[in-house]
N, C-alpha and C positions, 0 to 999 in steps of 0.2 A: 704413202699419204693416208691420213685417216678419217675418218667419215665426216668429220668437222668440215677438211679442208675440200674433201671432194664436193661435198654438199654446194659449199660457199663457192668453191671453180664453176660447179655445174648452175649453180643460180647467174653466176659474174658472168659468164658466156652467151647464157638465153637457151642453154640445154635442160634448164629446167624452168618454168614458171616462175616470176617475180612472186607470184602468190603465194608458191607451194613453198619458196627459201623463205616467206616473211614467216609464213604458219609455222616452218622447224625452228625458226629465229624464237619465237614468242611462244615455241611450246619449252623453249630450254629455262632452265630455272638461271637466276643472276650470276654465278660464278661461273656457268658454264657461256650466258651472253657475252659476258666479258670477256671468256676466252677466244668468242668465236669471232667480237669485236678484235681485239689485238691481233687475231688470224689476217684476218681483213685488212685490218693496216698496214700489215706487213705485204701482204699480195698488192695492195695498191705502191706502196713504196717502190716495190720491188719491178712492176708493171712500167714505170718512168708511161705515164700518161702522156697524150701530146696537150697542147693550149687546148683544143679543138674536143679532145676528147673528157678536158678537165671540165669546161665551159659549159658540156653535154650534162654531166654529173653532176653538177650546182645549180644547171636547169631543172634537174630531173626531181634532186631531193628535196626542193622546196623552201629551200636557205637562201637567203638574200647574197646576190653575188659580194654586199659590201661586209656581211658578217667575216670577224677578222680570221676565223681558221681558212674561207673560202677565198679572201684577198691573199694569203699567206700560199696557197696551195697556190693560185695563179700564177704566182711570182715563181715557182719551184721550192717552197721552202718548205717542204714533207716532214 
């Protein structure tokens, strides 16, 4: 695993500070956020979220539960 993916486990977990994964997030320059974006995607896909745990996550990021990617994820369609 490489310090990308450890970073982003150890944020997704609560082993590290929401604060400290936003600062490594926002110290990366664009090609490397979009890697670390597509990281992320993939660990979420991969994760199979429950309802309960999806509903937590579109509480949490501040997206309107009717915004269509976050209707689309409720349904299961990743």
């Amino acid at each position: 695993m490489d310090e990308r993916a450890v970073i982003l486990n150890e944020t997704t977990q609560g082993m590290r500070p929401l604060h400290e994964g936003l600062a490594w997030f926002e110290g990366l320059d664009e090609s490397e956020q979009t890697l670390a974006l597509r990281d992320l995607g993939q660990f979420c896909h991969q994760a199979r979220p429950t309802g309960e745990e999806t509903r937590e996550a579109i509480r949490r990021s501040g997206l309107r539960p009717s915004h269509t990617p976050c209707v689309m994820i409720m349904r299961g369609r990743v």
